[in-house]
N, C-alpha and C positions, 0 to 999 in steps of 0.2 A: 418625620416630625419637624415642623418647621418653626413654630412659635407655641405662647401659650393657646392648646385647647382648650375648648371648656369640658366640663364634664357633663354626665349627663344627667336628666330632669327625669322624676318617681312621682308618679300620683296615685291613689289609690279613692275609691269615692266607694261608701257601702251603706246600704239602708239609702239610696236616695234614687227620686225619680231621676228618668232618666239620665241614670248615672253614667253611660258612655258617651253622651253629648256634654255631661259637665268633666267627665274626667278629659276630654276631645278638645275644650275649653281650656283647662287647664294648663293641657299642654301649649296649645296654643301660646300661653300668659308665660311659659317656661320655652319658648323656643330657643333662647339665648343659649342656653345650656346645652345644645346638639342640633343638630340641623343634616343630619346622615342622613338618618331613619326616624320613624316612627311607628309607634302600634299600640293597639286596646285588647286586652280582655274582659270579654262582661261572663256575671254566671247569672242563669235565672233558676237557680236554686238544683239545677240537674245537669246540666249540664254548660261546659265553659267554651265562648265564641272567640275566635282570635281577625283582628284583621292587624297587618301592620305592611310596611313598604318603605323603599328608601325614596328620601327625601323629604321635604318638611310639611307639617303638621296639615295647611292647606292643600299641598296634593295628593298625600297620602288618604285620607279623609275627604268624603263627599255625602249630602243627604242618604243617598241611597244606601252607598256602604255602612252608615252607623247606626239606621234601622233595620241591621243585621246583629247587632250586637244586644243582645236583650237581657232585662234582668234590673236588678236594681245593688248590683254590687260590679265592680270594675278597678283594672291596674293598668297603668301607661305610661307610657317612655320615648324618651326623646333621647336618642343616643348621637353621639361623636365617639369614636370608636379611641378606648385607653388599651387595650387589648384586643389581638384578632384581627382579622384581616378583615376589606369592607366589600360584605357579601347579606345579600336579605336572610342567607342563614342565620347570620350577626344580629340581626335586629330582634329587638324586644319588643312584648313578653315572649318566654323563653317558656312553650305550653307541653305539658308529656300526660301521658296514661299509666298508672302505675298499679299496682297492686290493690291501694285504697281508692282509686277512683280517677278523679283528673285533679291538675293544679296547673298554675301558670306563678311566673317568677318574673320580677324587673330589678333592676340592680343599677346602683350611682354608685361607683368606687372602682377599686384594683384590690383582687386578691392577690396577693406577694407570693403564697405559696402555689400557686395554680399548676403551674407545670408538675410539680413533683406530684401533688394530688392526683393530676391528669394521667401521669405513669403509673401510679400506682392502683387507679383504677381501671386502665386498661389492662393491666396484669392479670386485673381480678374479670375480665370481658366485658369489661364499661366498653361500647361502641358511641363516638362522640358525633352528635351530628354540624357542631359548631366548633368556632375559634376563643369562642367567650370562655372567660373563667367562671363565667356563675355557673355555666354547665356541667362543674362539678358538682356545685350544690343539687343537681335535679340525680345524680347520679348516687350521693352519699345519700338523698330521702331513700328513693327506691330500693336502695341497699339492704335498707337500715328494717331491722325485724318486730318494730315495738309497734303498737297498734294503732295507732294517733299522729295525724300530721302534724302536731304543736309537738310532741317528744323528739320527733326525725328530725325537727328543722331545727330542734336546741342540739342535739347531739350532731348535727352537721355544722354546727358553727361553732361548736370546739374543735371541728378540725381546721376551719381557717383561718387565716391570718391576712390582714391587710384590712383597706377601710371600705365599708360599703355601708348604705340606707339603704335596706330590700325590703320589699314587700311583696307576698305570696297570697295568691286566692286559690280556695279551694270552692268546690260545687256550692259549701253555705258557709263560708269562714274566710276570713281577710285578717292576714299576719303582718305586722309592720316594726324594723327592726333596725336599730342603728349600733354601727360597732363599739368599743367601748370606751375608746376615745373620741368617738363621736367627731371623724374625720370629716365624713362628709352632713350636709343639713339632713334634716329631715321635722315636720312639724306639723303638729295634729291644728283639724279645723271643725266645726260642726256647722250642719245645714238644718233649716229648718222646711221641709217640706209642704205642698200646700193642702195636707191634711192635717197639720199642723204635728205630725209625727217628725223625731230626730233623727238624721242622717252625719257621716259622719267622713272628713277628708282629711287624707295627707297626703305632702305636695315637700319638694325639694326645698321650696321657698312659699311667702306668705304671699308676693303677689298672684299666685294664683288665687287663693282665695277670695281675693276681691274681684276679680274679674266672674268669679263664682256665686259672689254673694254669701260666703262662708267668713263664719265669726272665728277668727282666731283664737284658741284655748291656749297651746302651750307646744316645747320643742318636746319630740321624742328625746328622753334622756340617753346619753350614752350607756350601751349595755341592756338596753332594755325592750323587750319586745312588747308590743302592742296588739292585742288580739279579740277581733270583732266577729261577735257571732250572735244566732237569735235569727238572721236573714227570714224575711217570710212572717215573723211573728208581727204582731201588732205593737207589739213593745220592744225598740232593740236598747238592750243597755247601754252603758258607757262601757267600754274599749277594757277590756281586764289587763292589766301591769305585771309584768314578768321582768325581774331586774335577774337578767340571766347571768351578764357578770356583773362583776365592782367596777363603777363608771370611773374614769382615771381623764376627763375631757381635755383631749388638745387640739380643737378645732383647726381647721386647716385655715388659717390667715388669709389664704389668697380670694377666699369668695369676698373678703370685705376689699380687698383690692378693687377686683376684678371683674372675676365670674357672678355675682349676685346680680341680679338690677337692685336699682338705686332705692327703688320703692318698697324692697323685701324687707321686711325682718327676720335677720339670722343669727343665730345663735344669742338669741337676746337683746340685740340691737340694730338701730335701723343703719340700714347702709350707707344711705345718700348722709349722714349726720357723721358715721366713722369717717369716710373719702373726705368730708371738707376738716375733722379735725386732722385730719395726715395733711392737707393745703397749709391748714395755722401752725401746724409743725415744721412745715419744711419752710415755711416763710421765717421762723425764728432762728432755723440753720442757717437758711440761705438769704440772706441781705444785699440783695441786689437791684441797684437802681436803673430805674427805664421805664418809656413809655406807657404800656399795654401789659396786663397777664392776657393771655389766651391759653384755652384749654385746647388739648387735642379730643376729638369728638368721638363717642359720647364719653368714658371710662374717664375722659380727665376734666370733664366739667367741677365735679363738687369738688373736687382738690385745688382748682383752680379760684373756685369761689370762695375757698378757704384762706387760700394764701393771697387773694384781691383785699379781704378782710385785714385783714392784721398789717400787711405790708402798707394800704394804703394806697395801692396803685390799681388803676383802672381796669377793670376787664370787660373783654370785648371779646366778641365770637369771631375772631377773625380766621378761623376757619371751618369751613361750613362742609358737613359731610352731605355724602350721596345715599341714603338709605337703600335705597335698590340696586345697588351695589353689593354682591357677595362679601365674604370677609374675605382677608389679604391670604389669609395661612391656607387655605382652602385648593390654589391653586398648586399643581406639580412644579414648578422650574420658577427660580429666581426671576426671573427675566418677566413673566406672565404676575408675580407678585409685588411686582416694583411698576408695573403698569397700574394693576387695580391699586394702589396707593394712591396713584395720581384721579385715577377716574373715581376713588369714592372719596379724598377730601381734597377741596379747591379751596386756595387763600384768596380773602378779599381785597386785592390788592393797594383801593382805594384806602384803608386803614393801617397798612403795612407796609408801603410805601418810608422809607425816608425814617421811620421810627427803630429803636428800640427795643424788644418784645422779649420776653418772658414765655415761652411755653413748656404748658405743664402735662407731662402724660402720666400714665401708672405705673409700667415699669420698662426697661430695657431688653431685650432676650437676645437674639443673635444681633441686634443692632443696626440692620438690614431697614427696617421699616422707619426708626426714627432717623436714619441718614437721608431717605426718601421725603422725609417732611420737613427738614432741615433748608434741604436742596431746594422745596416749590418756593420756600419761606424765603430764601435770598431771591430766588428768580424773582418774585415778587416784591421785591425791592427792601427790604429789610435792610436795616442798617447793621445791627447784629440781633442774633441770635442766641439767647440764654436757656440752653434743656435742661431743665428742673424734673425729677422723678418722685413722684408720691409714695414710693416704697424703698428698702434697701437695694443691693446689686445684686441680681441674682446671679448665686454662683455655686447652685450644688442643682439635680433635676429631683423631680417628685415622683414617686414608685406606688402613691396609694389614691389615683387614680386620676390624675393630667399630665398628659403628655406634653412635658417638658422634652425640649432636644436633650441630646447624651452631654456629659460636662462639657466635651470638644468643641461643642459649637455655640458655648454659653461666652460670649464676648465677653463678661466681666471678670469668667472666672479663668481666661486665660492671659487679660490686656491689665495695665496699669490702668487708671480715670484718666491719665491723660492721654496715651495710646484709645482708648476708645473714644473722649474727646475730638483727638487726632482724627478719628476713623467716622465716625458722625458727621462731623463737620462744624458744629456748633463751638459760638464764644465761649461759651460758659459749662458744664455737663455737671449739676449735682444731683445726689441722693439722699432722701433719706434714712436717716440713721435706726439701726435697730430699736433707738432709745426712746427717740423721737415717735416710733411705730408703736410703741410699747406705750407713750403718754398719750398719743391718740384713740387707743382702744381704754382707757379708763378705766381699765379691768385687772380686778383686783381678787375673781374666783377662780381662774384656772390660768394656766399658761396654754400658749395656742401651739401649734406645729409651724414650725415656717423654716423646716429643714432645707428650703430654695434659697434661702437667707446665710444661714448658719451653719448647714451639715450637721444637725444634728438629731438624727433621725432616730423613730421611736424603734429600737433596735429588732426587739419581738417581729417589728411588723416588715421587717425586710429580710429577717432570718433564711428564705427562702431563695430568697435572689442571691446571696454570699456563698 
């Protein structure tokens, strides 16, 4: 684990025409959120098609492949792997045959209790074909004696623990279901079909739904399962509401960091609008005069255009990324991730030059990457260098589903600010403060998770790792 992962991207599309070229779509609009693997299940009402492969959404998927996938109901996923080793056994949907017929499964989160679950179901001759934790959940349906897959999949989620958005397709029925903290997104969308019949999507985030052409309704609640059935009929209802537990929501903070794009709407707010009030936040921390803000590319654009804002001082894209460039974390050995730094973002030297500059990223992790961007910043003639951070210091790792490194290698939470200063290279190194994180989200109906922040984790859901 080398920096922040993302997690991964859930879609589910049912009642619509070709719903594996829009759920195929979807993913597409959600690649940010994994770039392993990929895969689809469609059902046409008898039976469920599965394709999926590592790698991203464009080469796993081709014309050919996904008029194989038939039906007018489907689930897909985009994984980076938080558990499990990286094998196409890994990759989702996660399809079996059971007693009641077929299903398939997709899962964005980390079960906390997985392992003990995993022993205690091979005790009982659960034979596992994967590394995944959801593959418990295909193990406690199967188990489970009551006659109805909507019964098995509630009585298998009182036995977990940890955070996930799953969604389940059976032969005519699509289940959709967020924990009850409501860790990870998840949020309902409807299609209008061109026989003017209602179809109906949920997606990790709302930009898929535009790329879809899907009107956004509303978030799956925490706690609450969502369940679409009728498939086949000329009439499919709205989605029947199962508040399985009592929603307690502490959304995980870092999608509004981080992991979201800009254009989503999550958890009730749009993103690119949170990232620039965390810029007007840390600009009222941090007063510091100079040249130019530049953002680092893309994560720290609207914080950057936040804190150009308020401070007064110009901003300029003075460094320009490579998009066809892989991400940095992606690579095995230090050495191969301090290269792709340099090959996906180049400073404009003619603007950086002789000046003063202000740069603003999201957060800090091992510290590796921003000393790398520090370093192009001076080779490029910078006169000093001021790293400003849109979030607080991270300094505990996340267990409910991004792979943070282990505390050991979290630079903030072993250095003083000025030893990682020190170690950066940068004039200046500030953070924003909890407080500051807390006036930027303007939210006043729940308290978020941001136990990367504070160590204070939702205890229940790590029970299993202690």
């Amino acid at each position: 684990m080398k920096q922040w992962n993302e997690e991964c991207a859930v879609v589910g599309t049912y009642n619509v025409e070709n719903s594996a070229l829009i759920s195929h779509y979807a993913l597409f609009a959600l690649q940010h959120r994994g770039q392993e693997a990929s895969g689809i299940s469609s059902s046409d009402g008898k039976n469920i098609h599965t394709i999926k492969g590592n790698g991203l959404v464009t080469k796993v998927f081709n014309e050919k492949n996904l008029k194989k996938l038939i039906g007018n109901a489907s689930i897909g996923h985009n994984r980076y792997s938080t558990a499990g080793k990286e094998s196409i056994d890994d990759a989702q949907p996660l399809f079996a045959r059971y007693n009641l017929g077929e299903m398939a499964v997709v899962h964005n989160g980390n079960l906390t209790n997985a392992l003990l679950l995993r022993k205690k179901l091979i005790e009982k001759g659960a034979i596992f074909q994967s590394y995944l934790d959801t593959e418990n959940l295909i193990h406690l349906i199967a188990q489970n004696k009551k006659d109805n897959l909507q019964e098995r999949i509630i009585d298998a989620l009182k036995e977990i623990d940890g955070a996930y958005a799953l969604i389940f397709l059976s032969r005519t029925k699509m289940f959709a279901i967020r924990d009850p903290y409501g860790l990870r997104p998840l949020c309902l969308g409807k299609i209008t079909n061109s026989d003017g019949s209602v179809g109906y999507i949920v997606a990790s985030e709302s930009c898929a739904f535009d790329l879809v052409g899907a009107e956004y309704i509303r978030e799956v609640n925490p706690g609450e399962m969502l369940v679409f059935e009728g498939l086949g009929d000329k009439i499919v209802t709205q989605p029947k509401s199962i508040q399985v537990f009592a929603p307690n929501p502490h959304p995980c903070i870092f999608e509004y960091v981080y992991f979201a794009r800009p254009d989503s709407k999550v958890f009730g707010r749009n993103v690119y609008e949170v990232r620039k009030n965390m810029g007007v936040e840390l600009a009222k921390e941090h007063k510091i005069k100079a040249d130019m803000v530049i953002p680092v590319p893309d994560s720290g654009v609207a914080a950057a255009l936040g804190y150009s804002k308020e401070s007064g001082i110009n901003f300029e894209l003075g460094i320009i990324r490579n998009h066809y460039v892989g991400r940095t974390f992606i690579e095995p050995t230090q050495q191969m991730r301090e290269l792709k730094v340099r090959l996906k973002l180049n400073p404009i030297t003619e603007i950086i030059k002789d000046k003063e500059i202000i740069v603003i990223d999201d957060s800090v992790v091992r510290g590796t990457t921003s000393k790398q961007i520090v370093k192009i910043l001076r080779q490029a003639g910078a006169k000093k260098v001021h790293l400003l951070i849109s979030s607080p210091q991270t300094i505990s790792p996340c267990y409910y589903g991004v792979d943070t490194p282990d505390t050991k290698e979290l630079i903030c939470a072993n250095h003083s600010l000025e030893e990682v200063r020190d170690f950066i290279g940068a004039d200046t190194l500030g953070f924003l403060s909890l407080e500051g994180l807390a006036r930027s989200l303007k939210n006043k109906d729940h308290a978020f998770c941001q136990a990367c922040f504070d160590k204070k984790y939702i205890d229940n859901y790590t029970k299993g790792l202690k």
